[in-house]
C-alpha positions as CSV (number, residue, x, y, z in Angstrom):
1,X,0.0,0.0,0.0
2,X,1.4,3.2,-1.0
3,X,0.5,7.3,-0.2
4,X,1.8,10.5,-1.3
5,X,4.3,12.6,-0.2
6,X,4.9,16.4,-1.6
7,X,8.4,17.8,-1.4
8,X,8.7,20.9,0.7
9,X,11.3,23.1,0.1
10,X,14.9,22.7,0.8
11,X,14.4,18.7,0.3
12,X,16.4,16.5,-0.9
13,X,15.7,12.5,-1.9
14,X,18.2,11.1,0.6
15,X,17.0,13.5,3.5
16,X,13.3,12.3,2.6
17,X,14.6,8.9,2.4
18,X,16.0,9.0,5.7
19,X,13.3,10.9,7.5
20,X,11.0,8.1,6.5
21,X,13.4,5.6,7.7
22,X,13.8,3.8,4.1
23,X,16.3,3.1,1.8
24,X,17.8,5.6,-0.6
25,X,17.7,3.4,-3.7
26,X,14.5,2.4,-2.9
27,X,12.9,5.6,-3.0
28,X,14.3,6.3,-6.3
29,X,13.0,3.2,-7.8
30,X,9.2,3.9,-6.5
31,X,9.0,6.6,-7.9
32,X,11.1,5.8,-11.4
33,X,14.4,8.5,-10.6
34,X,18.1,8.1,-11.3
35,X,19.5,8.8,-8.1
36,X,20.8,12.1,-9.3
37,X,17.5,13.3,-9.9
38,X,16.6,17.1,-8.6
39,X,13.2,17.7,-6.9
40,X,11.1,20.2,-7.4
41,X,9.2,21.9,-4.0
42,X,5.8,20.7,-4.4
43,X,6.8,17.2,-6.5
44,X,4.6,14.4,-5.5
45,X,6.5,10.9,-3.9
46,X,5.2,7.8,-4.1
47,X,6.1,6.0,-0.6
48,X,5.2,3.2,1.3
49,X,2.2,3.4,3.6
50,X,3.7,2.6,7.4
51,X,0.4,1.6,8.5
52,X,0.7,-1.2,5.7
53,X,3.4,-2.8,7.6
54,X,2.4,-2.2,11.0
55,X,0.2,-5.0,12.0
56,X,-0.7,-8.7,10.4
57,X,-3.7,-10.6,9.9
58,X,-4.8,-13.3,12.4
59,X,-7.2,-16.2,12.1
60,X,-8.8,-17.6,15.2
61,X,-8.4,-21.3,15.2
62,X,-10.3,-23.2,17.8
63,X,-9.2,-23.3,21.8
64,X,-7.1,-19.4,20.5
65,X,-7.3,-16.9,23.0
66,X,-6.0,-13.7,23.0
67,X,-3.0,-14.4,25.8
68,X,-1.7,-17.3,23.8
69,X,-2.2,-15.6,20.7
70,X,-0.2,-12.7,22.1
71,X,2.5,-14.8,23.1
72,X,2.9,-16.5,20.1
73,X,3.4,-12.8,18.0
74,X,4.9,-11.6,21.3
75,X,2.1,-8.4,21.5
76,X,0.1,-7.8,25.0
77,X,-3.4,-9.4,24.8
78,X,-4.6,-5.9,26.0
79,X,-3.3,-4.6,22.7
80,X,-4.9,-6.9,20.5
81,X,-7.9,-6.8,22.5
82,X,-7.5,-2.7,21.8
83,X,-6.8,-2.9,18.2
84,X,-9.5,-5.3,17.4
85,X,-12.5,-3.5,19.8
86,X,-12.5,-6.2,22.3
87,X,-12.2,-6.5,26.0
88,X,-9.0,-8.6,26.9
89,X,-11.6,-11.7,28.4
90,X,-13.9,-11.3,25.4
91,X,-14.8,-14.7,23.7
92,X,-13.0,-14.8,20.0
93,X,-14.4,-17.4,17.8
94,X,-12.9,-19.9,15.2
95,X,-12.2,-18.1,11.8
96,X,-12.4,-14.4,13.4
97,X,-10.0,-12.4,11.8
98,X,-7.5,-10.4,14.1
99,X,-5.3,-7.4,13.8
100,X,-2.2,-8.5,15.8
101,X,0.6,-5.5,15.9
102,X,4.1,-6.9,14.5
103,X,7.4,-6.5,16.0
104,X,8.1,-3.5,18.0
105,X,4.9,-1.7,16.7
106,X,3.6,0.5,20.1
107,X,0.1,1.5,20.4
108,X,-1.3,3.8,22.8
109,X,-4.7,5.0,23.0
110,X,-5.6,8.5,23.9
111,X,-6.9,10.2,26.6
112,X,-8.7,13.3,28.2
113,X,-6.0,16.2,28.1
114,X,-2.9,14.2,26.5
115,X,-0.9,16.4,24.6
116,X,1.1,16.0,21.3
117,X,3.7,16.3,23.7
118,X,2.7,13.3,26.5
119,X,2.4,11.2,23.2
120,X,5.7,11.4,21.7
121,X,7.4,11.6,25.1
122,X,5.6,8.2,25.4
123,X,6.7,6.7,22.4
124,X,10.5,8.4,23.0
125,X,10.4,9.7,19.5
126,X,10.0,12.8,18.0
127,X,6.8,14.9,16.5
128,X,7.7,14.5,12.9
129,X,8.1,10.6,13.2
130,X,5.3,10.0,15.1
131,X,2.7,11.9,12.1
132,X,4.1,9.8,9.9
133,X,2.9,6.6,10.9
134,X,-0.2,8.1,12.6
135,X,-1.7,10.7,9.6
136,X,-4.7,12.2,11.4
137,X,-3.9,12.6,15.4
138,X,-6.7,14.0,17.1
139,X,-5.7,13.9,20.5
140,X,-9.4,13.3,21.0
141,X,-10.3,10.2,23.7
142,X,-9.7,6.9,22.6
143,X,-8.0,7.6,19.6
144,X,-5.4,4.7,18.8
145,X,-1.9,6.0,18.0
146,X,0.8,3.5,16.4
147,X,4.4,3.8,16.4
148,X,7.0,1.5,15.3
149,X,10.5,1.0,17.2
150,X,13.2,1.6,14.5
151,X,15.0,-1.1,14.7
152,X,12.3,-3.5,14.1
153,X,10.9,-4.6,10.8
């Protein structure tokens, strides 16, 4: 899954490259540039969605529940029971399909009077990381924020 990214001014590929935390090379070859090639402010990017890559797909088999489940993708059964609506002692059934986050992917849901601030002091990251991989951040209640460790995946 892909999304768009505009070119500000002053950008360059390998600074966007590394502020999204991908390779170089890679970056030139989504969006069909020699590695020479000079942006233009404004130029749309083609670039991975984060989100994409953030969680995986589980199906319930019979006698699953979400501790052992957890275990298995090593994730908190409170944060799959998060990510997929549910309470951590909810009943899932066979053949549900589950939202399990991957490897060093952190969630954190929202609440009354966080701050942009709280959030990435949370996550030990900064501001501009932490939009990337969450596009809209409300800061609203029960909002579910994502962000992934960078040395995982």
């Amino acid at each position: 899954m892909y999304k768009v990214y505009q070119v500000l001014p002053g950008e360059e590929l390998k600074g966007i490259a590394e502020k999204l935390d991908m390779e170089y090379q890679v970056l030139c070859e989504l969006n069909g540039f020699a590695e020479d090639h000079e942006l233009r402010v404004g130029e749309n990017l083609v670039i991975p969605n984060t989100q994409a890559s953030l969680f995986q797909n589980y199906r319930v088999k019979s006698g699953d529940n979400l501790y052992e489940i957890g275990k298995q993708y090593q994730a908190s059964a409170k944060d799959i029971a998060l990510i997929n609506g549910l309470e951590e002692d909810d009943y899932i059934y066979p053949n549900q399909e589950l939202l399990i986050p991957r490897a060093g992917v952190q969630i954190y849901v929202t609440k009354e009077f966080d701050t942009l601030k709280d959030v990435v002091k949370r996550f030990k990251t900064n501001t501009e990381k932490l939009t990337m991989e969450n596009e809209n951040i409300y800061l609203l209640p029960e909002q579910l924020l994502v962000f992934k460790r960078e040395n995982f995946l």
